[in-house]
Every structure is written in C-alpha cells, then in structure tokens.
N, C-alpha and C positions, 0 to 999 in steps of 0.2 A: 103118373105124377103123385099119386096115393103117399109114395114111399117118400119122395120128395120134400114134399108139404110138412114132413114130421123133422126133418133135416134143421131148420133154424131154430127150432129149439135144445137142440144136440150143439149148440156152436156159441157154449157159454164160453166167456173169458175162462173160468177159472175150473172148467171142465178137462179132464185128465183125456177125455175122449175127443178133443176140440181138433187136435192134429190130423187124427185119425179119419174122420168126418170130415175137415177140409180139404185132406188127401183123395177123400171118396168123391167129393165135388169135382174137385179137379179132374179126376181120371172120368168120370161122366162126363166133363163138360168139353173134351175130344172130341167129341162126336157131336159135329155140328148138328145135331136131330134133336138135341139133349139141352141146347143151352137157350132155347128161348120156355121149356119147361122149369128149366131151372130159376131163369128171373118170373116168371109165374106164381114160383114157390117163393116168392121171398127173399131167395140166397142173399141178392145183395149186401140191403143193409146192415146185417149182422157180419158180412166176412168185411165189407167197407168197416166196420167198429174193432174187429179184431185184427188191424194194422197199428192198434194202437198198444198191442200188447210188449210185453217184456221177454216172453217167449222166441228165441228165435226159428225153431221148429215151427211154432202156429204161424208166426209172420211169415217165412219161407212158404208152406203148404198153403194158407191165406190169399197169398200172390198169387201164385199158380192156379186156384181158384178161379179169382178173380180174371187174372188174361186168360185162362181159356173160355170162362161163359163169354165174357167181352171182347171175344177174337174177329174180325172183320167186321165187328159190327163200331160204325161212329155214332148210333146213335147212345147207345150202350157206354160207349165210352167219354159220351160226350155228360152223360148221369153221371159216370164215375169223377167225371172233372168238376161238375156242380157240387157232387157230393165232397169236397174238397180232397182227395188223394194225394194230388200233389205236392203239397205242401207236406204232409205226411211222410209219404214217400221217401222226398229230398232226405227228409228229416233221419229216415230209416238208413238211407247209404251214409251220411254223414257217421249216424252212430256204429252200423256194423260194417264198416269197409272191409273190414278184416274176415270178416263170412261169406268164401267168395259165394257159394249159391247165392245169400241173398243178392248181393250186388249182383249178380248177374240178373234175378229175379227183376232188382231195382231198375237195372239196364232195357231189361225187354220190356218193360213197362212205359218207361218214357220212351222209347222207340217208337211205340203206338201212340201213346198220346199225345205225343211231338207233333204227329200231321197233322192233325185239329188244329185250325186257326185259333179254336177259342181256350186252346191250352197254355198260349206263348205268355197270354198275359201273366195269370197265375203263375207260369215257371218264373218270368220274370222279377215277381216280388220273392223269390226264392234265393239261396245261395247257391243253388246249382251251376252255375259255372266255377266255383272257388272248387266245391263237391268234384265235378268233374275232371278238370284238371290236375286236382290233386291225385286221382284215381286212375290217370293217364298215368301221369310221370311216375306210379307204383309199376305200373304194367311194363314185363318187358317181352310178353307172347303176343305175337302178330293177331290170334284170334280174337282175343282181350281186347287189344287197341282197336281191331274192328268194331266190336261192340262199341266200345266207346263215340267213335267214328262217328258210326250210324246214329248215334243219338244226336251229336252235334251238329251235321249237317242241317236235320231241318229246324231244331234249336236257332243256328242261327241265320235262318232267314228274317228272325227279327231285330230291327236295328237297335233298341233297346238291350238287347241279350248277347248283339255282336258286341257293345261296347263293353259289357261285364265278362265276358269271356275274351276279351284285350288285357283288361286291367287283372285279369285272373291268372295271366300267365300263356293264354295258349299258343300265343305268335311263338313263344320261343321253344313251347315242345313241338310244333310243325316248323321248324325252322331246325329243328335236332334231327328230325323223323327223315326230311329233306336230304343232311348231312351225311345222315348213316344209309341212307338207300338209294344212292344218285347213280353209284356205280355199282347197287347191286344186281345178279343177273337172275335171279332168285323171282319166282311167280309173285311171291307175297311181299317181297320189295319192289316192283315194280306197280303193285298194287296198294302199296302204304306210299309210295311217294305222289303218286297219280289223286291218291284222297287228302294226303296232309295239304299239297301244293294249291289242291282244287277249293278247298275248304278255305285256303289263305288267302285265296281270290273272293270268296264268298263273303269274308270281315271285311275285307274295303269297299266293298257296296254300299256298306251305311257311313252316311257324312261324316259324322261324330270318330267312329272306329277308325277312318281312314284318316283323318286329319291328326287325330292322336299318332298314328303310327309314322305319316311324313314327315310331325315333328318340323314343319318348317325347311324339309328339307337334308335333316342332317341327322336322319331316324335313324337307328343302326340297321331297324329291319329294310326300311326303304333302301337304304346303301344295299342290305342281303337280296331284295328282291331283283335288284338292278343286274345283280351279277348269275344272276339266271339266264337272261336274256342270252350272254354269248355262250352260252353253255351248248354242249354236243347233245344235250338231252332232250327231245322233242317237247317229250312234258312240261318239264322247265323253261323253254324256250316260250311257248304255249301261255304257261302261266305267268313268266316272267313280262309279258306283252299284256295280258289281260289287267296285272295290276298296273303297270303305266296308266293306261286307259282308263282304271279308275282312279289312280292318284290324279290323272288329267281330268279332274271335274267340277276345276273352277278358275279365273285365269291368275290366281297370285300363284298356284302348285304348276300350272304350264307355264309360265315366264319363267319360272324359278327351274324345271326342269328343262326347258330347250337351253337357257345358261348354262347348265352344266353339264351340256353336249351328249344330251341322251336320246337324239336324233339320228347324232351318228351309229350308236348301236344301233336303233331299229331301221336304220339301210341295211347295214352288214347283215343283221339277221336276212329284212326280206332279200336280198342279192342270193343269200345261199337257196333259199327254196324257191327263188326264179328255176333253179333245176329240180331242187327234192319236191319242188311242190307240194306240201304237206298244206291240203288247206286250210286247216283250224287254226296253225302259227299265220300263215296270209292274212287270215281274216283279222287275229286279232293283234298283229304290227300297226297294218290299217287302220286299225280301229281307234290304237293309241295316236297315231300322227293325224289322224284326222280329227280327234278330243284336241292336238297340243296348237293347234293351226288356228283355233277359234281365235284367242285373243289377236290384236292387228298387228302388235310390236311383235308377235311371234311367224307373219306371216311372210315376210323379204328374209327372215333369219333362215326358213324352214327353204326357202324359193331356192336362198343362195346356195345351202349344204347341198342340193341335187334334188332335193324328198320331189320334185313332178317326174324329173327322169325315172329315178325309182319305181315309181308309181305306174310311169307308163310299163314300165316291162309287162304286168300284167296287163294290158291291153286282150292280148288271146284268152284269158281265164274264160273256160265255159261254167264258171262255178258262180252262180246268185249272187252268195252271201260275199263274195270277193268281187264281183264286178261293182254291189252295191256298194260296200266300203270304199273301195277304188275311186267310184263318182263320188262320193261326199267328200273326199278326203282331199280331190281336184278339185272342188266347188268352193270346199273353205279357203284355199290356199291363196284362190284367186280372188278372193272378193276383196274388191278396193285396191289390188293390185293390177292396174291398167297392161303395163308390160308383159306382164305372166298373161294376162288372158289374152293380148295380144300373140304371142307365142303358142299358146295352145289351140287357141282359135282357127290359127291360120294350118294348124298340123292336120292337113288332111285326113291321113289312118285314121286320126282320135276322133273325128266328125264323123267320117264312116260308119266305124263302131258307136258312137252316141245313136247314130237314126238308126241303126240297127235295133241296138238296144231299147229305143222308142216304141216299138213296134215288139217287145216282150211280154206278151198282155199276158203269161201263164206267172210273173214274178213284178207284181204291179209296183213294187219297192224300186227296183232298177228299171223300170219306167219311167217312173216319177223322176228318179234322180238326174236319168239320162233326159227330159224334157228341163231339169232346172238348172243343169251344166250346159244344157247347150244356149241357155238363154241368158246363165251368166255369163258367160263368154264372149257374149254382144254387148251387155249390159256394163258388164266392166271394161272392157276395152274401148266401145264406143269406135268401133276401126270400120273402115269400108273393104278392108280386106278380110277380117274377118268374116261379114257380112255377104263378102261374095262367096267365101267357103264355105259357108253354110245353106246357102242359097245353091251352089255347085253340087253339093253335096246332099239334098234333095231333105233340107231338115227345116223348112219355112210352113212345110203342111204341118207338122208334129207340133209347134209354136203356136197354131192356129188352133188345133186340138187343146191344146193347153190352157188355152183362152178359157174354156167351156170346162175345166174342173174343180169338183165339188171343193176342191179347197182355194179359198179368196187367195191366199201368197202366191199361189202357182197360178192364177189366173193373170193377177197384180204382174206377175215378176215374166209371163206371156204378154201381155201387152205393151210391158216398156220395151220389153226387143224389138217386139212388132213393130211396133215407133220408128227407134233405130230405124231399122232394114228399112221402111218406108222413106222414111229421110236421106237413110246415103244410098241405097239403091232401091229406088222403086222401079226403073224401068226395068230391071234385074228378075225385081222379086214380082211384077207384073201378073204373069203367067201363074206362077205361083196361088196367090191370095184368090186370083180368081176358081183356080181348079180345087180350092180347099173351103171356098166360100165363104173370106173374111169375112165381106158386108153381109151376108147373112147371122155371122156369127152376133155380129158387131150392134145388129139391130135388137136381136133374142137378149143381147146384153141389157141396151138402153129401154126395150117394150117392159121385161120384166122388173116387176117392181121389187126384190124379194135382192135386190142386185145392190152388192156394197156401194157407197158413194166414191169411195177411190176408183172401184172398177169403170162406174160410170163415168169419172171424170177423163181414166185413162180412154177407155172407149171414145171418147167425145174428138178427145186429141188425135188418136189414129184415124177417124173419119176423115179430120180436116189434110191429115197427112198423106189420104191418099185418093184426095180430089184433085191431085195432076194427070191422075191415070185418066186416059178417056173410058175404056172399059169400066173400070171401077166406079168411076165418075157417072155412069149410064145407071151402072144397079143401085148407087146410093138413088138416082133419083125415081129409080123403080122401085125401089119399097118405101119411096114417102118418107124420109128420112126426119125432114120438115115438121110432120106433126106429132113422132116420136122428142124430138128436141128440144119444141117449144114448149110442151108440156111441164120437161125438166126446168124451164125457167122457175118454177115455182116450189122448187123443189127445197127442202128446211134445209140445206145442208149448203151453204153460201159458194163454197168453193166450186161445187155442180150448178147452180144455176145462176153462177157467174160467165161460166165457161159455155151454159145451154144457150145466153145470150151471143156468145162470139161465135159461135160454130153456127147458129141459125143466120145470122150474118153472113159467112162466109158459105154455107147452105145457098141462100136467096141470091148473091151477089152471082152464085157461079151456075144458078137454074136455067 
C-alpha cells in the first residue's frame, strides 16, 4: 500500500501526469485484492473531484478508476452516491455525447448505481431521461442500444422516473424498436424486441405514466399496444396482455376498455394457446380479464361475451400461476352475479377440480383462491343446487378449514357459505360438519377472544343454524356452548351481544 498512499497526491487537476495515474489506478483496481487497498489510500476523494475536470482523457481514465475500485461493492458505491456523482455524471454524458468511450464510461456507471435503491432519488432530480433518450435515438448498433437498455430497466422501476422517461420520449423509441424487430429472425432482434416490449410493460406499473399514456382511452400508444395482442409474436402477444392488465387498474380505464371490445381479443388470444399453451401469454390474458371484471357494470358484459367458457378451457392446467389467475378471474366474474355462480356452481368438473385444488398445500395461492371460489359460489347464487354439488363433491370439509384462516375475509366469506349449506341442506351436509368438526371449529372461534366481531357474530348464526341436526345438536350441548355465549352478552360491540342474547335463548329453549 506504501506506493499507493503516494497516488493522491499525483491526481492534481491540472497535473500533466493526472491521466496517466488514473490509468494506473484503474488497471490496479481489476484485481479484486487491490481495491479495498486502494480506498485505504484515499483514491476516492480526489478521482471523485477530477470528474469535474475539462479534460476528457482525465474524465474517461477518472471513470474507469472509479468503477473498478467500486466494482461489486454497494457499499463503496453507495459513498460514491453520497458523494454526489450522479448529478455529475449526468451532467458529463449531457456535455460529451459525442465521446463514445466516455458515454460508454457514463453508461456502465449508472448501470451499477441504478441498483441501489438510494440512487433512484438523486437520478431523479437529474435530466437523465431527456440524456437518455436522446442517446438512444443517436444509436443505431444493437450493442449500444443494449447498454442503454440496461440502464433503463432498473431506472425505471421508479415511478417518479417512469413518468420523466414518458414525457421524454421513450414510449415512442420502444414502439420504433418493436416496428423494426417484430419480423426480425436475427439473435439481437429477437433480443431488442423482448427488452423494448418488456421495458413498456415496466412504464405502466406506475399510476401516473400509465394513465398519461391511456390518454382516456384514445392514446396512440394504448391503440399500438392493443394491436399486439393479435399479433403471431409470443412476446408481443405476452406484453400485449400484460399491459391491458395494467391499463386495467382502476374502473373508469376497465369500463372504458371492455366498451371497446378488448375482451374479445383476449379470448381469441387465450382460444389459440388452449393448444400452443405458452404459459406466460395464459397467465397474463388472465390476468387482464380478471383486473377488467372488477368493476360490476363490467361483469354480465364480460359473463355474456363467453370470458367463464374461456376460462373454463383451462380447467386441466397443471400450471400455479394459471390455475391461480383462472380462480380469481371466475371469482370476480361472479360476485353479485347470482346466475353465473348459479351455472358454475352446479358444473360438476369445476367443483372437482376446486376440492382438488383445496388440498394444494405446496402453492398456498391456489389454495386460498380455490377455498374462496368455491365459497363464492354458494354465496352468490344462494341455490340448493349448488349447495348439493358442493356438498357431492366432498368440498363442505375445505369450508370448514377455511373457517380457521389467518385471514378474517376468508374466514368471514367460510362462514357465510357455511350458513347457506346449513339452511338449504343441513340434512345433506350433516355427515359432513360433523367429520370435519364444525362445532368444534365454531367454539375455538367464540372462546377466543383475539376473534373479529363479524366472525363472532357469523359464528353465533351457524350455531343457531345447525341446532336441527340432532348429532350436532348433541356436541353444541357438549362443549357448553351456553357459557361461551353468555359471556358475549357483554361484549362492546352491540351487533355481538345483541345476537349472544338470541342465540343463548335459542341455546336454553332447545337444552
């Protein structure tokens, strides 16, 4: 380190030897063994000060410097971001665009410092997306545009920086990149279209950026992304689905796009890879119809075009992330639509496959999904035919499971079924509650105190619902049901120990 230590004094600004010595640093600082002797010595802050030079040689050598001591290291680079560089930096590719090493310099610079959470801010009081852009649409070498690329990517995952890199131009050089490499058959065309398409799905993540580009609808881009969709190109197809999905991310843009029948494209899409089964295009068709389904004036519009037929095709998917979209996308369709859950309820296969899927404990997403489809399904249709299918179909334990999970909605949205089924067929679902141990469930609900007051209230009402049964009727009055109830009488939440009065009532009357 001897030799080292003498180094920052050799790296005056206006030393004729400054290049040559940051050249030296540089090629030391390769050798990962070399570069924590080097911040030791000082290097830093004097090659940090000679980015401020006029020189483009010391700037260039400077750089290279600098990213090699600070090569894998965040902590290193995260000094350099304190130390303000970036702002600098920017400032550097602004002035020398035309010097490709340094731009290039400038590029692998912010490449690294990109990953750092605590960089995004700093780049974004910067003009670096204006910088950027402008530096894209110079470039017409695939390698170049990569570099670019890469910088942009984790750039913008912040939504602040998606929207300056909107207004900067770049929807429309990834919408040129798109043009020129749809039909190319070329490695680095299929590699430039896969990054501009992917990256244009990455800007509608953020509120702001997305809603600029829908334009209400009548965006030139939103019209371009749309015609992706029927497109022969997987990728396309792919990203064309994923930005629906986030244009669908609030209900004035889903009303607005199921009117203008962008529903029917994404059947035709999924219809074709019912055979090509490409699962990332499944997943993310899915994903759009089941964002556009939320709003309620969207759901008889979505019912009538076919989108549950659709949907059921995938029924066999052995694939997670497709069966999981598949159930939310049937769960939104039907909420509040009586007839549709009607209809689905009563389809045998699909109850099949839900208590199947119940019983998924290695992908607890499509677990979940398949315990709150099969419960909206009683819930909204309210049918005794339903209620038998599901009850046939050996899906009344799964409900009672469901009862007992850490999340209050899914507990909540178990008990109102359970109701149901109680009411139109208890003698049915008899057998059932007993071998999956309602009243036991039922009691752990009401002892513990740590238990929402809806659940408790629901709880209260299934007791009284299935004090026809004489078996059930025998274990309420075996675990004392009586001094759990009364207790709730005093309970600060009026709606519970209103109902702890009527159910101790109907407790006592029937002991």
């Amino acid at each position: 380190m001897g030799v080292l230590s003498l180094l920052p004094t050799l790296l005056a600004p206006q030393s004729s030897c400054t290049p040559k010595v940051a050249n030296i640093i540089a090629e030391v600082a390769k050798n990962e063994f070399m570069r924590s002797p080097c911040v030791e010595a000082g290097l830093i802050p004097p090659l940090v000060q000679l980015l401020h030079s006029k020189d483009q040689e010391v700037l260039l050598q400077t750089g290279r410097a600098l990213g090699n001591i600070c090569y894998d290291s965040h902590s290193l680079q995260a000094q350099l971001i304190n130390m303000g560089v970036i702002p600098t930096l920017v400032k550097l590719l602004g002035l020398h665009s035309d010097n490709t090493a340094l731009t290039e310099m400038c590029l692998i610079a912010f490449g690294n410092l990109a990953e750092l959470e605590s960089s995004k801010e700093q780049f974004a009081s910067t003009n670096i997306a204006e910088e950027l852009v402008r530096l894209f649409q110079k470039q017409a070498e695939h390698e170049k545009k990569e570099m670019i690329f890469e910088v942009l990517a984790p750039l913008a995952e912040n939504d602040v920086i998606k929207l300056q890199l909107v207004e900067a131009g770049l929807v429309e050089c990834l919408l040129d990149v798109v043009t020129h490499t749809v039909n190319g058959e070329r490695d680095e065309d299929v590699a430039q279209l896969k990054t501009a398409s992917d990256l244009m799905v990455l800007l509608l993540l953020g509120d702001e950026s997305m809603q600029k580009l829908f334009d209400a609808g009548k965006g030139s881009v939103f019209e371009r992304v749309l015609s992706w969709v029927p497109s022969h190109n997987h990728q396309l197809q792919l990203a064309g689905a994923l930005a629906i999905a986030n244009f669908a991310r609030n209900d004035g843009n889903c009303i607005q796009m199921v009117e203008s029948g962008i529903v029917q494209k994404l059947l035709e899409l999924l219809d074709r890879h019912v055979e090509e089964g490409n699962v990332t295009v499944q997943h993310a068709a899915l994903s759009a119809l089941r964002n556009l389904a939320i709003p309620v004036v969207n759901k008889a519009k979505m019912l009538s075009a076919g989108v549950s037929d659709t949907v059921l095709k995938f029924l066999p998917s052995e694939m997670p992330p497709v069966q999981f979209k598949l159930l939310g996308t049937l769960r939104m369709l039907i909420d509040t639509q009586a007839d549709a859950a009607d209809q689905l309820g009563t389809n045998s296969k699909l109850v099949e496959r839900l208590v199947e899927w119940c019983e998924a404990k290695d992908h607890a997403g499509v677990m979940g999904e398949s315990n709150r489809l099969l419960s909206a399904l009683i819930r909204h249709s309210k049918s005794k035919d339903v209620v038998k299918t599901v009850i046939q179909g050996a899906g009344v334990k799964h409900l009672v499971v469901m009862a007992m999970s850490e999340h209050m909605i899914m507990q909540n949205e178990a008990l109102v079924a359970l109701g149901l089924i109680a009411g139109l067929d208890l003698v049915g679902a008899e057998k059932d509650f007993v071998g999956a141990g309602l009243v036991q469930v039922l009691h752990k609900l009401l002892s513990d105190e740590r238990t929402a007051p809806e659940i408790k209230y629901n709880s209260m009402i299934l007791i009284c619902a299935v004090m026809g049964s004489e078996p059930l009727h025998k274990e309420v009055q075996g675990l004392a049901f009586i001094d759990v109830v009364s207790k709730l009488r005093s309970h600060e939440n009026k709606t519970v120990s209103h109902q702890a009065s009527l159910t101790e009532q109907r407790l006592t009357a029937q002991s």
